[in-house]
PDB file with one MODEL, atoms N, CA, C and O in Angstrom:
MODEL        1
ATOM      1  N   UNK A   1      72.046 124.463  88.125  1.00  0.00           N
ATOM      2  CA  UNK A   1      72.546 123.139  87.840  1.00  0.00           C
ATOM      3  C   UNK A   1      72.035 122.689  86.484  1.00  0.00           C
ATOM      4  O   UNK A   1      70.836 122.449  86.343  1.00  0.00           O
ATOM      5  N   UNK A   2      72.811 122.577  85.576  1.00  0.00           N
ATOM      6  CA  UNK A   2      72.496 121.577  84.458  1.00  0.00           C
ATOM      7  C   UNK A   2      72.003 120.573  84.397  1.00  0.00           C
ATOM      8  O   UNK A   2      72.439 119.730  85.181  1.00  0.00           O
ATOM      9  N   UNK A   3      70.857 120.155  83.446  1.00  0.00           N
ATOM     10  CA  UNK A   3      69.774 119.255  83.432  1.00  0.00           C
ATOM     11  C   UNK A   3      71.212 117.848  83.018  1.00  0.00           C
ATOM     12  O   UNK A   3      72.304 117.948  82.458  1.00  0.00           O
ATOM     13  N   UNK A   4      70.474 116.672  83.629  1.00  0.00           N
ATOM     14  CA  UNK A   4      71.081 115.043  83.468  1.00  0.00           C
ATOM     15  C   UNK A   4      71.457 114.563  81.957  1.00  0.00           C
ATOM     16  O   UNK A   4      70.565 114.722  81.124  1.00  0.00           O
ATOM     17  N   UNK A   5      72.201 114.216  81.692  1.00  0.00           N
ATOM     18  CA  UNK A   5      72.408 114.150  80.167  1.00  0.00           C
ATOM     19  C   UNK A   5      73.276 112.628  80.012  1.00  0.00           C
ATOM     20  O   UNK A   5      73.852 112.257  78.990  1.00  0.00           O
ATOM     21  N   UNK A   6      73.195 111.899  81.281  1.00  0.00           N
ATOM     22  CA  UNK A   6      74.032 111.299  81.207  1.00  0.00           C
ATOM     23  C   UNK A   6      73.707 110.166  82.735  1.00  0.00           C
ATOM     24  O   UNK A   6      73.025 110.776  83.559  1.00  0.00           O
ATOM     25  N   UNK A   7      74.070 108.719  83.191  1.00  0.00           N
ATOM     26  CA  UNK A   7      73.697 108.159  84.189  1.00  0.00           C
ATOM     27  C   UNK A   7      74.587 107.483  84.342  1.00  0.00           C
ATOM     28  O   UNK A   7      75.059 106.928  83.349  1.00  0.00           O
ATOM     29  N   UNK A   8      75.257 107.227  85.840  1.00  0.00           N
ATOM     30  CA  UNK A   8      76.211 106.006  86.165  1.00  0.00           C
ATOM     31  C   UNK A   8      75.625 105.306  87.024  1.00  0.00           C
ATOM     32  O   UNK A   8      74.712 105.689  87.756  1.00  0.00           O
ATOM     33  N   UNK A   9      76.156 104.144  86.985  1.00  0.00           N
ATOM     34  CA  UNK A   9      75.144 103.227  88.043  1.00  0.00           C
ATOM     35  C   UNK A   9      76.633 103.022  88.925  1.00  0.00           C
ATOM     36  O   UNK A   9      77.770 103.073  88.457  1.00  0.00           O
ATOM     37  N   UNK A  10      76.282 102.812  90.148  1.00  0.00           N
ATOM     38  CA  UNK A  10      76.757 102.761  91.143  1.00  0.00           C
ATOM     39  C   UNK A  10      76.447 101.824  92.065  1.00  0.00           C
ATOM     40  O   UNK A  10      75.257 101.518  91.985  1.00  0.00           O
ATOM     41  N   UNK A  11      77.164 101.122  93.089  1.00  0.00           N
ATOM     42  CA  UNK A  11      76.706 100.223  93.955  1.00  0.00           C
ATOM     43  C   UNK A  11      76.518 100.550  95.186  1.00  0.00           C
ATOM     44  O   UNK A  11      77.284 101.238  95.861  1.00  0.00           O
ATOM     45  N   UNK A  12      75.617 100.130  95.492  1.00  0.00           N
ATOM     46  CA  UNK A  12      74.850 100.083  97.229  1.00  0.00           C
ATOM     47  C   UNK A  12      75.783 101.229  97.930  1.00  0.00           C
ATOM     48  O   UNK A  12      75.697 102.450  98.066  1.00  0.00           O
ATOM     49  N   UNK A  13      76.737 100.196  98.313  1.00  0.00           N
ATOM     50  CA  UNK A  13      78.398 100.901  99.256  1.00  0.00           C
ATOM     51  C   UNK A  13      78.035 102.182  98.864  1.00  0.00           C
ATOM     52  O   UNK A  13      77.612 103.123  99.536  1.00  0.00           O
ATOM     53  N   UNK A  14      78.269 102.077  97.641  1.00  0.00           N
ATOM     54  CA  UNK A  14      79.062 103.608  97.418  1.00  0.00           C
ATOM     55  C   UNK A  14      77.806 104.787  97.184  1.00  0.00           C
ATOM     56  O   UNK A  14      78.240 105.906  96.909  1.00  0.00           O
ATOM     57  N   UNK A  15      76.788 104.697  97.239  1.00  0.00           N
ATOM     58  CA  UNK A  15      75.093 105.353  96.935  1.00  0.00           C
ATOM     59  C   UNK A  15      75.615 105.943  98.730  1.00  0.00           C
ATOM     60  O   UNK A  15      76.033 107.062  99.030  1.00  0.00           O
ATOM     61  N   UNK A  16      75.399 104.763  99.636  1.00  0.00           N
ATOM     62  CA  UNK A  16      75.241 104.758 100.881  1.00  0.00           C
ATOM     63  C   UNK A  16      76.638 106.435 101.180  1.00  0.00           C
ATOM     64  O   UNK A  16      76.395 107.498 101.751  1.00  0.00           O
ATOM     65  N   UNK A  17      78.044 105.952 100.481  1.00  0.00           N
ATOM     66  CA  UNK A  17      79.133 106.721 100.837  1.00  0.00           C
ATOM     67  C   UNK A  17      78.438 108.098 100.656  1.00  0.00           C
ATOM     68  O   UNK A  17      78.212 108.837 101.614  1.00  0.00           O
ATOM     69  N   UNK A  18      78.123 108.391  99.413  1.00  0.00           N
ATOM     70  CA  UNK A  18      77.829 109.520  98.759  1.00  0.00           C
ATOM     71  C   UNK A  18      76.696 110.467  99.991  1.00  0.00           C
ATOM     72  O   UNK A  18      77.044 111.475 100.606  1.00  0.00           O
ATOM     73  N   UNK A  19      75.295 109.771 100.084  1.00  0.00           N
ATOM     74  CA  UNK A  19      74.493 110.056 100.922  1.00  0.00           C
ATOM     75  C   UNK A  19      74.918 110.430 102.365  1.00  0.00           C
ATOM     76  O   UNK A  19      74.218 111.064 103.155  1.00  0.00           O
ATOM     77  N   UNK A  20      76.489 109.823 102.662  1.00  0.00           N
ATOM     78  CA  UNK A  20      76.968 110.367 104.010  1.00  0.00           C
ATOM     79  C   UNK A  20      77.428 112.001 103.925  1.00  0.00           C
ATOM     80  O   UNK A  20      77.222 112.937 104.697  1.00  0.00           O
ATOM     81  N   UNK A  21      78.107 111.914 102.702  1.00  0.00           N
ATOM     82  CA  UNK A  21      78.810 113.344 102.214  1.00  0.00           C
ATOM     83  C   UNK A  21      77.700 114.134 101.861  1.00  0.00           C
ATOM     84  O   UNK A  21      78.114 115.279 101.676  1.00  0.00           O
ATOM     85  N   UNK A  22      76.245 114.049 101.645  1.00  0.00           N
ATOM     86  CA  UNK A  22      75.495 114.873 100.905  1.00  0.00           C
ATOM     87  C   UNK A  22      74.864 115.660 101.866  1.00  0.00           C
ATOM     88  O   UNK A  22      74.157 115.026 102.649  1.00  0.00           O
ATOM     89  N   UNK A  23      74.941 117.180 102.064  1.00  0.00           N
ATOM     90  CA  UNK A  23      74.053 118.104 102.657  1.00  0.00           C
ATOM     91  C   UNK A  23      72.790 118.609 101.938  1.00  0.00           C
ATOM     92  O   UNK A  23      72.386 118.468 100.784  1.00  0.00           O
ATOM     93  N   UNK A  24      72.420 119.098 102.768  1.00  0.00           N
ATOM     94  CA  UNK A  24      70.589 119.034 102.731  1.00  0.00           C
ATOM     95  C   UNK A  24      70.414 119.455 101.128  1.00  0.00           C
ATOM     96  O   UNK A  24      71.600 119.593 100.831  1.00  0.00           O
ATOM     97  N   UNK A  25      69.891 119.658 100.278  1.00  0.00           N
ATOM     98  CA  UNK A  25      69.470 120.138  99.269  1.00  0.00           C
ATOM     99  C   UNK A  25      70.059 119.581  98.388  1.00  0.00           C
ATOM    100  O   UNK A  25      69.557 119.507  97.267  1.00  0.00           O
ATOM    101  N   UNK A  26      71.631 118.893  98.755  1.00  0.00           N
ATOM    102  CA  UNK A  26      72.552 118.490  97.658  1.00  0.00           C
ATOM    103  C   UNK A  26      71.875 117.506  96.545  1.00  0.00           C
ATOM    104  O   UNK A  26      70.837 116.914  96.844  1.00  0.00           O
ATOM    105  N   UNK A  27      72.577 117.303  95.023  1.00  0.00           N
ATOM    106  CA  UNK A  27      71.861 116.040  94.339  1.00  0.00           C
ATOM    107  C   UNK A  27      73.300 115.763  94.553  1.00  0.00           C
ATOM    108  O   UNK A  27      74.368 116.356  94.708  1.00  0.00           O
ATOM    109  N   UNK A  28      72.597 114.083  94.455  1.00  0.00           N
ATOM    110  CA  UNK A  28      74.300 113.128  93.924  1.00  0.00           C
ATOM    111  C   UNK A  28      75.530 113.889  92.875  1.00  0.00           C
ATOM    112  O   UNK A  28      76.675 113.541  93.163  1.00  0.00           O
ATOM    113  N   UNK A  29      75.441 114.620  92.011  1.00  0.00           N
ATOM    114  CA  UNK A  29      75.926 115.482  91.129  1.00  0.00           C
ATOM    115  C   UNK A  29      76.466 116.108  92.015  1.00  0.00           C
ATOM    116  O   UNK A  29      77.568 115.760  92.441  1.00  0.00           O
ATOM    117  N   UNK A  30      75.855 117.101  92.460  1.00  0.00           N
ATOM    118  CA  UNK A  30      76.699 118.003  93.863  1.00  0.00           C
ATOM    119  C   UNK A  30      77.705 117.823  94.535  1.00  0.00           C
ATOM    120  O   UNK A  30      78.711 118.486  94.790  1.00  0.00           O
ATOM    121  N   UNK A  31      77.178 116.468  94.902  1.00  0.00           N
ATOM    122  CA  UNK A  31      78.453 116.036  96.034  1.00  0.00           C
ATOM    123  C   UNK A  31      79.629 115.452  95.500  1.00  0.00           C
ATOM    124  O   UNK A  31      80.691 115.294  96.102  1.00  0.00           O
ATOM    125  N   UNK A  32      79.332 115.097  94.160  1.00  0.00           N
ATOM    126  CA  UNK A  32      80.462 114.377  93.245  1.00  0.00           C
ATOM    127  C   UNK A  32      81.621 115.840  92.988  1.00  0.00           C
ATOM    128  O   UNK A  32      82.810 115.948  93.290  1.00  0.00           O
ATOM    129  N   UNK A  33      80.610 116.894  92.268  1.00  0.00           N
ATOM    130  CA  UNK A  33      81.511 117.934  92.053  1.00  0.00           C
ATOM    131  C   UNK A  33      82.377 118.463  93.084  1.00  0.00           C
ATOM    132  O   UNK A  33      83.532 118.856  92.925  1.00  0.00           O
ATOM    133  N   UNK A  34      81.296 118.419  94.815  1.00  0.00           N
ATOM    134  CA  UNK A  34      81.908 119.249  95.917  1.00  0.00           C
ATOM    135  C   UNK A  34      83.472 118.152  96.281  1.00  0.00           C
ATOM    136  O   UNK A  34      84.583 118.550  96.631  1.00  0.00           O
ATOM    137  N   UNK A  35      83.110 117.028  96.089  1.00  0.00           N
ATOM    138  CA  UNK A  35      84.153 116.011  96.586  1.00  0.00           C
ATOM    139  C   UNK A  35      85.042 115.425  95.911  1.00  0.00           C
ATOM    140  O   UNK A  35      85.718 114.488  96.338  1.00  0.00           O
ATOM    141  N   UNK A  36      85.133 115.954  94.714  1.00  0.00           N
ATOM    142  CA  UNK A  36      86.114 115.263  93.274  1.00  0.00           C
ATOM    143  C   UNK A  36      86.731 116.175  93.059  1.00  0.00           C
ATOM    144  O   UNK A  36      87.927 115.981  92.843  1.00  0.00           O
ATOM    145  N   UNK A  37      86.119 117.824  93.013  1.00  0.00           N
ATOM    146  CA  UNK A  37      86.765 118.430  92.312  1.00  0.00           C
ATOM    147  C   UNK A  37      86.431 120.460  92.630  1.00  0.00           C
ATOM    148  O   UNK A  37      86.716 121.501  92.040  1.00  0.00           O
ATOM    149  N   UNK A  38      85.712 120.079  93.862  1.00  0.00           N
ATOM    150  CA  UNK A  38      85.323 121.332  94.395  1.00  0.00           C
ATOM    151  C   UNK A  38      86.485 122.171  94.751  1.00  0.00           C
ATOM    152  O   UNK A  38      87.580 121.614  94.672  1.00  0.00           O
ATOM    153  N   UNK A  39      86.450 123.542  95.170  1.00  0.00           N
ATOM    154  CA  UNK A  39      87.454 123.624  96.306  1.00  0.00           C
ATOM    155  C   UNK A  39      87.393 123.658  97.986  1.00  0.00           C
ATOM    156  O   UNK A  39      88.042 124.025  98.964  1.00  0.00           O
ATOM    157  N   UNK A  40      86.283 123.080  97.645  1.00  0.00           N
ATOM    158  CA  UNK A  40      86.092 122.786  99.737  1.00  0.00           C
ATOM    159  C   UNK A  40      86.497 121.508  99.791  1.00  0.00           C
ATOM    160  O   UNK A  40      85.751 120.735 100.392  1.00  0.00           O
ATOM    161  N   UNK A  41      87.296 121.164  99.411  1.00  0.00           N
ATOM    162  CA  UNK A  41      87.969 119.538  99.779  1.00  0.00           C
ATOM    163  C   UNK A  41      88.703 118.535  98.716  1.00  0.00           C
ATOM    164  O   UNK A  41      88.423 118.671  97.525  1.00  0.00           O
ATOM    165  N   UNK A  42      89.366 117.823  99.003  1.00  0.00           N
ATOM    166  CA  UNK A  42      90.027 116.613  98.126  1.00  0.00           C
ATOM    167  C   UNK A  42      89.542 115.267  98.396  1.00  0.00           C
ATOM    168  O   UNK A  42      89.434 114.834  99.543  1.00  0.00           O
ATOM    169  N   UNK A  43      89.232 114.561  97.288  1.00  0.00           N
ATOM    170  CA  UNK A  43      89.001 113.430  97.689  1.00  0.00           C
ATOM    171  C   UNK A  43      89.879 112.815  98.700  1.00  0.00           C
ATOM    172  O   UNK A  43      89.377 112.444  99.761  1.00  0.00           O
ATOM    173  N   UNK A  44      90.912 112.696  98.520  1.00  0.00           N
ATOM    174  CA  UNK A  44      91.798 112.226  99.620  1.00  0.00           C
ATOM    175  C   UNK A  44      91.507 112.725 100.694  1.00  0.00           C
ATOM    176  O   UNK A  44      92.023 112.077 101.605  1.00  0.00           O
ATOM    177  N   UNK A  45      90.551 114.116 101.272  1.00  0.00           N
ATOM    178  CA  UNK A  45      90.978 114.001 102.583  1.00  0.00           C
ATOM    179  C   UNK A  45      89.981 113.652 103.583  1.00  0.00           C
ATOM    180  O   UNK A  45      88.787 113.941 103.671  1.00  0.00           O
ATOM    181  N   UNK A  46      90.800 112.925 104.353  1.00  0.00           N
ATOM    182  CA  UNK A  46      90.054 112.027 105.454  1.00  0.00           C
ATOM    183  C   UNK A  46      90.951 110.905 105.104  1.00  0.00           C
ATOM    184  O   UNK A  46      91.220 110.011 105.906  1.00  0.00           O
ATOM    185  N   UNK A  47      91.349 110.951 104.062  1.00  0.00           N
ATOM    186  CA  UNK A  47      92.360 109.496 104.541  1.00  0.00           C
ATOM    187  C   UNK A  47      93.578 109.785 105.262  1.00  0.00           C
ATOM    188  O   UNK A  47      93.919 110.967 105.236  1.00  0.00           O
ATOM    189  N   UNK A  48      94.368 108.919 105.949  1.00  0.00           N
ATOM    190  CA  UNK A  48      95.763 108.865 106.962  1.00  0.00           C
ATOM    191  C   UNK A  48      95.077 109.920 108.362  1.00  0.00           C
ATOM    192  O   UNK A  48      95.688 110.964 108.589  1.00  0.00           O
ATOM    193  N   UNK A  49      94.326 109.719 108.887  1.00  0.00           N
ATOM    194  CA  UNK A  49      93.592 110.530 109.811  1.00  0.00           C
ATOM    195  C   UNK A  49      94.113 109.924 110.777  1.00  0.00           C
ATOM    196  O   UNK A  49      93.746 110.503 111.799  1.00  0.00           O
ATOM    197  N   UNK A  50      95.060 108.696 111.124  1.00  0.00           N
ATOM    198  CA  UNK A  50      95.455 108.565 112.037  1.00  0.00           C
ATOM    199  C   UNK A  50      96.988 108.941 112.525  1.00  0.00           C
ATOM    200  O   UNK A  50      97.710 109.175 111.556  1.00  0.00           O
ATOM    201  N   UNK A  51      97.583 109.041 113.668  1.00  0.00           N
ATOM    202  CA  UNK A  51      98.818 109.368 113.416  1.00  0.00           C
ATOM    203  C   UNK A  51      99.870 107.530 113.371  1.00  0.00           C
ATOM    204  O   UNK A  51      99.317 106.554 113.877  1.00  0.00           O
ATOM    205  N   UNK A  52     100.794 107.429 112.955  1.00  0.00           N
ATOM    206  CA  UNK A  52     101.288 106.514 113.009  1.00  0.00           C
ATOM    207  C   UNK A  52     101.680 105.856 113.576  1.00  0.00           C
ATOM    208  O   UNK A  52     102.253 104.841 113.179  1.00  0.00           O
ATOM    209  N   UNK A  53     101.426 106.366 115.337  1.00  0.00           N
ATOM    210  CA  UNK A  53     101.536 105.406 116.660  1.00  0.00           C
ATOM    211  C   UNK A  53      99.836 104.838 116.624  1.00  0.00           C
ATOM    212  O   UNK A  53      99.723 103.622 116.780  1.00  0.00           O
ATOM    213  N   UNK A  54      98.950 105.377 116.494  1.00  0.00           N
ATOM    214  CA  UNK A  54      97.642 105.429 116.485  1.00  0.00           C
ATOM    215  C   UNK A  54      97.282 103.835 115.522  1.00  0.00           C
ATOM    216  O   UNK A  54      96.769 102.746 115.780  1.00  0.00           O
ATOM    217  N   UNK A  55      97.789 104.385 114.544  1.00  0.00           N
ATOM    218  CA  UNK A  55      97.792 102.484 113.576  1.00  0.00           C
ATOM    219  C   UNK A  55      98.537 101.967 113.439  1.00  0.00           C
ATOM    220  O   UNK A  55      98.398 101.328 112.396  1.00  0.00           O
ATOM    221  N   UNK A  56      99.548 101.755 113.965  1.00  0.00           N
ATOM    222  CA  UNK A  56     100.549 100.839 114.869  1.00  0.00           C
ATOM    223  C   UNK A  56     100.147 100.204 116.065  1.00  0.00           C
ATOM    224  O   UNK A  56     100.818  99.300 116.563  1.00  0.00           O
ATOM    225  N   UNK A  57      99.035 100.642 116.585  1.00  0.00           N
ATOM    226  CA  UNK A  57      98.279 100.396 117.796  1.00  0.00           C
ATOM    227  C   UNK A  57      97.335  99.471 117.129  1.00  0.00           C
ATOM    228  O   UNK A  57      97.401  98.320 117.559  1.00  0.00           O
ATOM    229  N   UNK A  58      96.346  99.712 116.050  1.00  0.00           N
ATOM    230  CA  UNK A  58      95.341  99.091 115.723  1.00  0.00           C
ATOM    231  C   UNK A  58      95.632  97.986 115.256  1.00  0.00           C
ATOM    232  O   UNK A  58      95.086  96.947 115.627  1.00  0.00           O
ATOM    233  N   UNK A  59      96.745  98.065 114.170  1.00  0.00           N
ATOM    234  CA  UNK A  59      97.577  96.950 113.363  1.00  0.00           C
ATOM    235  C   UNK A  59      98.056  95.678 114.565  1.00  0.00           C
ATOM    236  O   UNK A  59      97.879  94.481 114.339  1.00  0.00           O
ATOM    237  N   UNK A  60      98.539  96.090 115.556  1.00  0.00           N
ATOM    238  CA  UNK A  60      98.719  95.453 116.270  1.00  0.00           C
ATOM    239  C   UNK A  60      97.567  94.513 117.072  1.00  0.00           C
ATOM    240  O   UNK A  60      97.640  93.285 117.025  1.00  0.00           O
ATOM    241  N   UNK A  61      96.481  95.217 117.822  1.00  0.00           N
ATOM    242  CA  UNK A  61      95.496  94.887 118.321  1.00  0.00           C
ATOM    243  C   UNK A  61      94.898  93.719 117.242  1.00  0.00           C
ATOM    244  O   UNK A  61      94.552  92.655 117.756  1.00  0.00           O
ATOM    245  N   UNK A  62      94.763  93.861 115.817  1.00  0.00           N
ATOM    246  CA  UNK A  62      94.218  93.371 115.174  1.00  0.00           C
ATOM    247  C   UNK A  62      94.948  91.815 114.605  1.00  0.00           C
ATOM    248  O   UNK A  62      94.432  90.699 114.529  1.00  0.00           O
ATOM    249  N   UNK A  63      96.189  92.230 114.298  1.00  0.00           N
ATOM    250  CA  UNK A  63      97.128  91.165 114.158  1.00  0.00           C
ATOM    251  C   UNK A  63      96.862  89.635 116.030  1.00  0.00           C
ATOM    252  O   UNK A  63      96.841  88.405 115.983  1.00  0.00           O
ATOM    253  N   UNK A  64      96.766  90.316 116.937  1.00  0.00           N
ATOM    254  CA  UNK A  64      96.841  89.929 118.188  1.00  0.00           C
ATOM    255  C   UNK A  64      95.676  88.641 117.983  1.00  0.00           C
ATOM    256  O   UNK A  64      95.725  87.413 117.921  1.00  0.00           O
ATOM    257  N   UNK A  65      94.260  90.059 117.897  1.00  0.00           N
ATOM    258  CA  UNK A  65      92.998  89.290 117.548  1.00  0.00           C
ATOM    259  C   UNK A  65      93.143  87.945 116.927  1.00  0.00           C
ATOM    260  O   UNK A  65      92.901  86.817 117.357  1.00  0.00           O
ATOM    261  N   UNK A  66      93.642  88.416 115.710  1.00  0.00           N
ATOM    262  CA  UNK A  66      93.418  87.062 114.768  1.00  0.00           C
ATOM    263  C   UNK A  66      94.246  86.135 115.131  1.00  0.00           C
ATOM    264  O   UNK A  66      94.056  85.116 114.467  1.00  0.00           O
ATOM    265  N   UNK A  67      95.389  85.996 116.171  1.00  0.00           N
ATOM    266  CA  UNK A  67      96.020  84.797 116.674  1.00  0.00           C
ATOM    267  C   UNK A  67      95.440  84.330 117.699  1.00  0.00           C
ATOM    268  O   UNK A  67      95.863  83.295 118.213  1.00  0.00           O
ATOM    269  N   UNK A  68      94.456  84.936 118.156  1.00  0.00           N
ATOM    270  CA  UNK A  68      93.826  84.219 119.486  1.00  0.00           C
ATOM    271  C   UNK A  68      92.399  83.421 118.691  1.00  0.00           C
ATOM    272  O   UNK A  68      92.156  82.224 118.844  1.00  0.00           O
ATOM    273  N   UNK A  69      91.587  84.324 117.870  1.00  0.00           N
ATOM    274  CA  UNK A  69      90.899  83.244 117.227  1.00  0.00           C
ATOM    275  C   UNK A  69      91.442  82.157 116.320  1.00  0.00           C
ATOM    276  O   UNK A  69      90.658  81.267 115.991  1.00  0.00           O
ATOM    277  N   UNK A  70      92.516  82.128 115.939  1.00  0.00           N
ATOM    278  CA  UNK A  70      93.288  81.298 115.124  1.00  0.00           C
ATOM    279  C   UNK A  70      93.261  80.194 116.237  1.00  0.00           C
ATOM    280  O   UNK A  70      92.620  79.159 116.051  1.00  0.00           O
ATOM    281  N   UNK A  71      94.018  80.436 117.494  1.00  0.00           N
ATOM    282  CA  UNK A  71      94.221  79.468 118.380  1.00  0.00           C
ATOM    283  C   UNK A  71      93.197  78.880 118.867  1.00  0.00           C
ATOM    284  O   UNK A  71      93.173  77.650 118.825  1.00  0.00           O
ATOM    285  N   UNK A  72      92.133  79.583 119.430  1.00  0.00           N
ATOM    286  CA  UNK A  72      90.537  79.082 119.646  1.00  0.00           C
ATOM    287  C   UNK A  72      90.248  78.161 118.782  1.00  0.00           C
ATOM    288  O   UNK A  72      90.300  77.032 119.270  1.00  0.00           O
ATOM    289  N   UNK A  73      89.927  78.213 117.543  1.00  0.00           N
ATOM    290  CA  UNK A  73      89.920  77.253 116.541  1.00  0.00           C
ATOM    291  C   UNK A  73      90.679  76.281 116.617  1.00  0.00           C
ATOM    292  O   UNK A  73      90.101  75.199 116.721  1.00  0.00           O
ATOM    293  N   UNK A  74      91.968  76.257 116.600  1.00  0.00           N
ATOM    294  CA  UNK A  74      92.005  75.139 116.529  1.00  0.00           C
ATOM    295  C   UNK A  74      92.209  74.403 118.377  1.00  0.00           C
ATOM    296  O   UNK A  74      92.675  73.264 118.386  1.00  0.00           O
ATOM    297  N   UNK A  75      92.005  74.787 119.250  1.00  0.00           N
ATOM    298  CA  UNK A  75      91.399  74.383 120.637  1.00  0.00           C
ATOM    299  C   UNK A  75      90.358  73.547 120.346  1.00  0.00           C
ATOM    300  O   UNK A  75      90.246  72.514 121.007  1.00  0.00           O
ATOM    301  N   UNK A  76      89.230  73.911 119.098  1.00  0.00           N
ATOM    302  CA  UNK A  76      87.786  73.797 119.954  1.00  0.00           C
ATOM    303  C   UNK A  76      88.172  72.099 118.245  1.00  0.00           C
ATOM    304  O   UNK A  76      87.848  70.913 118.307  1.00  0.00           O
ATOM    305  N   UNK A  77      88.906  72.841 117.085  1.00  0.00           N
ATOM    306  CA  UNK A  77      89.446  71.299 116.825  1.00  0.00           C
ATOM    307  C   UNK A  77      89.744  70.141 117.174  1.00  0.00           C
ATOM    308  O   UNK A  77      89.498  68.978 116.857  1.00  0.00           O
ATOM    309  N   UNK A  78      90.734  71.106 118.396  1.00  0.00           N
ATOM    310  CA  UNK A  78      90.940  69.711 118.717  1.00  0.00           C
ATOM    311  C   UNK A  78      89.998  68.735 119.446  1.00  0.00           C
ATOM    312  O   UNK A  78      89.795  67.596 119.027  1.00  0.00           O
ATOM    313  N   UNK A  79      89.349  69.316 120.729  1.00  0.00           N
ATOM    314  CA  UNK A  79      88.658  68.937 121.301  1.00  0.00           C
ATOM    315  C   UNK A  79      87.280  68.269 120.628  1.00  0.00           C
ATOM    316  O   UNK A  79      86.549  67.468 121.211  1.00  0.00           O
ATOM    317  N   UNK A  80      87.123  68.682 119.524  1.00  0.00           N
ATOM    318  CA  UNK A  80      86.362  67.719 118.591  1.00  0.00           C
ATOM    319  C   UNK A  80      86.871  66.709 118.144  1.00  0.00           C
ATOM    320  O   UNK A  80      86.192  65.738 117.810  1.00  0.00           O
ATOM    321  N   UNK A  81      88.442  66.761 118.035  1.00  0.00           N
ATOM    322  CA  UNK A  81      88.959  65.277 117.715  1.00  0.00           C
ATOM    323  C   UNK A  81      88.514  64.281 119.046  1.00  0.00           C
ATOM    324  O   UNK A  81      88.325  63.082 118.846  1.00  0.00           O
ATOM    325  N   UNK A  82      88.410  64.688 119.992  1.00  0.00           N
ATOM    326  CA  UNK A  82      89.113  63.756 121.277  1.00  0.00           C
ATOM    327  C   UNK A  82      87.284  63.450 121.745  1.00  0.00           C
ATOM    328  O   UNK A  82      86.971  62.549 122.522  1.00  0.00           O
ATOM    329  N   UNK A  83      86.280  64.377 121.103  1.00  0.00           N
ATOM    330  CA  UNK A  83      84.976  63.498 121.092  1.00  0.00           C
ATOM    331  C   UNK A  83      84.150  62.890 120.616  1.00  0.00           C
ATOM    332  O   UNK A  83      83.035  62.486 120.944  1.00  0.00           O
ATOM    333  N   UNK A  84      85.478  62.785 118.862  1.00  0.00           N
ATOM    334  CA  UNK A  84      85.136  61.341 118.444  1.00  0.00           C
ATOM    335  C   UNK A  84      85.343  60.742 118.326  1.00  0.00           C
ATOM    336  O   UNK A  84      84.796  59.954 117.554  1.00  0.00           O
ATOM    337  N   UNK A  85      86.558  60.489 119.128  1.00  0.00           N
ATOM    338  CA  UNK A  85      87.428  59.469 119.705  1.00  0.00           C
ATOM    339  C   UNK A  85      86.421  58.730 120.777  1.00  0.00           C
ATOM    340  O   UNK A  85      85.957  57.629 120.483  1.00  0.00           O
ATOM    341  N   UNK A  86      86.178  59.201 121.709  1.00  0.00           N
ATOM    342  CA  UNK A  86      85.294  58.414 122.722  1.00  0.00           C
ATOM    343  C   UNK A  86      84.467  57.235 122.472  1.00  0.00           C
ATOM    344  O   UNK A  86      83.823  56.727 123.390  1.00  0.00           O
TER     345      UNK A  86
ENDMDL
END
């Protein structure tokens, strides 16, 4: 491996990402090369890992979610109107 000649700074997230991808001995360098531009993998893969009933399912569940806390909210609104009304 070629000595550092050069430094990027990076944020938290992405230190943390890297350190998931990194096997034992690896440096940050390593895993950049193995995962950018190696041939054991593409950056892209791992993305669309689901099939399209699969996040059609989630999309949904999630869309659902946020109308029931939407509605909660404004429930617990209202009911704050009507106790300071009293």
């Amino acid at each position: 491996m070629a000595t550092a000649d050069e430094q990027i700074r990076v944020s938290d997230r992405v230190k943390r990402i890297l350190e998931r991808y990194q096997r034992e001995g690896e440096s940050y360098n390593d895993v950049l090369e193995r995962v950018l531009g190696g041939d054991e993998g593409d950056f892209d893969e791992g993305f669309g890992r689901w099939s399209d009933k699969q996040a059609e399912r989630v999309r949904s569940h999630r869309k659902q979610a946020t109308e029931q806390r939407k509605e909660r909210m404004r429930r617990l609104a209202a009911s704050g109107d009507e106790d300071a009304d009293a």
